[in-house]
C-alpha positions in Angstrom: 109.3 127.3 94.0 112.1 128.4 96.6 114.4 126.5 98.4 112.7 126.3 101.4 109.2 126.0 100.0 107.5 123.2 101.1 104.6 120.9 99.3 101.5 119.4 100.2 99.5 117.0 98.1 95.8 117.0 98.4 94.4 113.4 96.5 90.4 113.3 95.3 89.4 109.4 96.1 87.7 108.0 93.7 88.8 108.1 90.1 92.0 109.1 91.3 93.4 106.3 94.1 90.8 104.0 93.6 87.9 103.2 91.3 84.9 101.6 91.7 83.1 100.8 88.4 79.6 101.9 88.8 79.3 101.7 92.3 76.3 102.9 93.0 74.3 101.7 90.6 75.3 98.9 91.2 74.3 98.8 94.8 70.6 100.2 93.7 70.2 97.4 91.5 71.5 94.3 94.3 69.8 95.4 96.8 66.7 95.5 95.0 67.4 91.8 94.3 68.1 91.1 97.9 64.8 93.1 98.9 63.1 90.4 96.8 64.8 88.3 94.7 61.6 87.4 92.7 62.2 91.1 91.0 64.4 91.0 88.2 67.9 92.0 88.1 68.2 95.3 86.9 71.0 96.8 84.3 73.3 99.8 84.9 71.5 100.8 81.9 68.5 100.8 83.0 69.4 102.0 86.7 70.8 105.3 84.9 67.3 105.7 82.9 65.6 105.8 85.9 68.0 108.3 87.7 68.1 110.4 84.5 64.2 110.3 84.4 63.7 111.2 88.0 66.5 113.4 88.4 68.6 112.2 90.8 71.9 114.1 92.5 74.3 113.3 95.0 74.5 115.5 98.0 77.5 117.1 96.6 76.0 118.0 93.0 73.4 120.6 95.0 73.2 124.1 95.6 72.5 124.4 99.6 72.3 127.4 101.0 74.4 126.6 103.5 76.4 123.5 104.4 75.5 120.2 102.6 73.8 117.4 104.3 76.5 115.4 106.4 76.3 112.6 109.1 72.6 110.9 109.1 71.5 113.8 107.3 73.6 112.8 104.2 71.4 108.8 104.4 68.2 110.5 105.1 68.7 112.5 101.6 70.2 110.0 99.5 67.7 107.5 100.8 64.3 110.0 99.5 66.8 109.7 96.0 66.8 106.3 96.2 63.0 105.8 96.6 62.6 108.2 93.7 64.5 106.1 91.6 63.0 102.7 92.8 59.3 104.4 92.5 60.1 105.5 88.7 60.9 101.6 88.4 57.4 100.4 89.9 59.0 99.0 93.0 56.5 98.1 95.5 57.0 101.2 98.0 57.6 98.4 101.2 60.1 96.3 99.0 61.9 99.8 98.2 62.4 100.6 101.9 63.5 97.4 102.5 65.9 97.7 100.0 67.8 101.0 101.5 70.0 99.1 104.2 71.1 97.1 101.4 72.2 100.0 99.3 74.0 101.4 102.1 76.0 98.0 102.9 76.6 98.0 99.6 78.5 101.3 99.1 80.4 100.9 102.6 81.6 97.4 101.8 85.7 98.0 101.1 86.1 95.2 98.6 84.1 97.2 96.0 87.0 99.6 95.8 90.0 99.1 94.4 93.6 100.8 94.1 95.0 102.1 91.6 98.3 100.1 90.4 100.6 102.8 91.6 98.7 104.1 94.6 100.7 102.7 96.8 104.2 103.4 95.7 102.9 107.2 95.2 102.0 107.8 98.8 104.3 105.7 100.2 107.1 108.1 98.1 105.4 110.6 99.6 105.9 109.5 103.3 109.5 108.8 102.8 109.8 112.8 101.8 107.4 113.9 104.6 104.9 115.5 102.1 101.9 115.9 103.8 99.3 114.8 102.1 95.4 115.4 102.7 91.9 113.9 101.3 89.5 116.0 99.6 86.6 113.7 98.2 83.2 114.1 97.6 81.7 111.4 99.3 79.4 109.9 101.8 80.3 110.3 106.1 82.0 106.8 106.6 84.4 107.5 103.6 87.7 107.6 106.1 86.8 104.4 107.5 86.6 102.7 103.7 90.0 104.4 103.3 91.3 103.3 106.7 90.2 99.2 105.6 91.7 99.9 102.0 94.9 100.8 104.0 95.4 104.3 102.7 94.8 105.8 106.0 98.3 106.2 107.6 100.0 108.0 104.6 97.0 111.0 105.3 97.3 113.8 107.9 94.0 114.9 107.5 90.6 114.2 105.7 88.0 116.7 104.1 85.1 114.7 103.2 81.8 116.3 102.0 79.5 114.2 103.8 81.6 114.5 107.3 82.0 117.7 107.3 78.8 119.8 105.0 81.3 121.4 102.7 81.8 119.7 99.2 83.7 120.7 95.9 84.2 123.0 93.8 83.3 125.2 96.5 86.4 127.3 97.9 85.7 126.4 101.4 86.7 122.8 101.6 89.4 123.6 99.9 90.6 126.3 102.6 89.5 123.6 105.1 91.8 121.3 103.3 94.9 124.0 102.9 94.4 124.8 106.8 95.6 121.2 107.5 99.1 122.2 106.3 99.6 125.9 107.4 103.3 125.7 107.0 102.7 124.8 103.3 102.9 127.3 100.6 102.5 125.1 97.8 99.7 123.1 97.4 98.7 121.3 94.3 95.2 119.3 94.1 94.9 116.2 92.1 91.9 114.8 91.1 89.9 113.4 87.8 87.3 115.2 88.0 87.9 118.7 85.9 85.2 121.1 87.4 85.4 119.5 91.0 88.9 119.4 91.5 91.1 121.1 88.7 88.7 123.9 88.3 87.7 124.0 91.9 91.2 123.8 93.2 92.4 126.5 91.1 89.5 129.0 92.3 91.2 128.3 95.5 94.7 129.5 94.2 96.1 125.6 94.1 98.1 123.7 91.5 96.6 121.2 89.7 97.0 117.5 88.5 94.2 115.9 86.1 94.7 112.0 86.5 93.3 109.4 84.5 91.4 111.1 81.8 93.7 112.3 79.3 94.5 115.9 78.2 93.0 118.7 79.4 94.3 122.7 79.0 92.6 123.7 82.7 95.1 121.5 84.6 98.0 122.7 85.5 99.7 119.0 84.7 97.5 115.9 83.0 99.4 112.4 83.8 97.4 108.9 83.0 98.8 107.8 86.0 99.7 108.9 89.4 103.4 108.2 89.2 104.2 111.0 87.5 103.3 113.3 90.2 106.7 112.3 92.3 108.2 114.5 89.2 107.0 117.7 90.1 109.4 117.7 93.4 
């Protein structure tokens, strides 16, 4: 790195600034309850047997031949999942659909998200030394405005979020959408939990990378159990 390089830091959400503990499965199996609360409550357990048994993706785990479904089109997908999954489970298909809006409530409600116990002090270090920093998540269309209620939302300069704008990880495009936030950037180092989606997809794209959370691992460029740590490489 040369004196007059400068840095940009591009944070995966969740895993790596927040967690969430199931979130989505959890979500399937409430709103099912709300639906009618004369069905039973459903485990995780038995919520991840049924999406094992019918196959179930997210948007982002696809191949599309094109861009990935984004806006409504991201709900209208994950909703046909969802039915597949309540189907396998011999949910009544009116209950099911009455169950959907729940899901969705669910998984847009901020206060099933929660920080990290140095999130915080990481991008707020980062502010203070005017290092951009950008948000490259696989997630659903309204994931800025979760991150804007979670308070996160000032210390990012820009977002790339699969299901806002069709492009997802570990594909090099969002990534290039991503590094195009900060063209007077020449080092840019991803970091992220996830080691295919972000440290392997980040490096494909020529980035530096930072595996968080979830130990050792020899792709990564740097591995850290917490976030801290990052301020180090400056």
């Amino acid at each position: 790195m040369t004196a007059t390089s400068k840095t940009a830091l591009y944070f995966d959400l969740d895993g790596t600034l927040i967690h969430s503990h199931g979130v989505w499965n959890i979500a399937i199996c409430e709103a099912l309850h709300k639906a009618d609360p004369a069905l039973p409550l459903y485990t995780q357990e038995q919520i991840w047997e049924a999406r094992r048994a019918v196959g179930f993706t997210f948007c982002w785990q696809d191949q599309w031949p094109d861009r990935s479904p984004h806006g409504p089109a991201f709900w209208e997908i994950m909703n046909e999942r969802f039915l597949k999954v309540y189907a396998h489970l011999g949910i009544a298909e009116a209950t099911a659909h009455t169950a959907l809006p729940y899901i969705r409530d669910h998984i847009l409600n901020p206060e099933n998200y929660h920080l990290y116990p140095d999130t915080l002090e990481v991008l707020e270090a980062c502010r203070l030394r005017s290092i951009p920093c950008i948000m490259v998540s696989n997630n659903y269309p309204e994931t800025e405005e979760t991150v804007t209620t979670l308070g996160l939302a000032p210390y990012f300069c820009g977002f790339a979020v699969s299901g806002a704008i069709g492009l997802d990880k570990p594909h090099r495009a969002i990534f290039d959408y991503a590094m195009s936030l900060c063209p007077d950037c020449d080092r840019h180092i991803m970091v992220g939990d996830n080691i295919n989606a972000d440290i392997g997809g980040g490096k494909a794209a020529g980035m530096e990378t930072v595996y968080v959370h979830r130990g050792e691992h020899p792709d990564a460029d740097h591995c850290f159990d917490a976030l801290l740590p990052i301020l180090d490489l400056f």
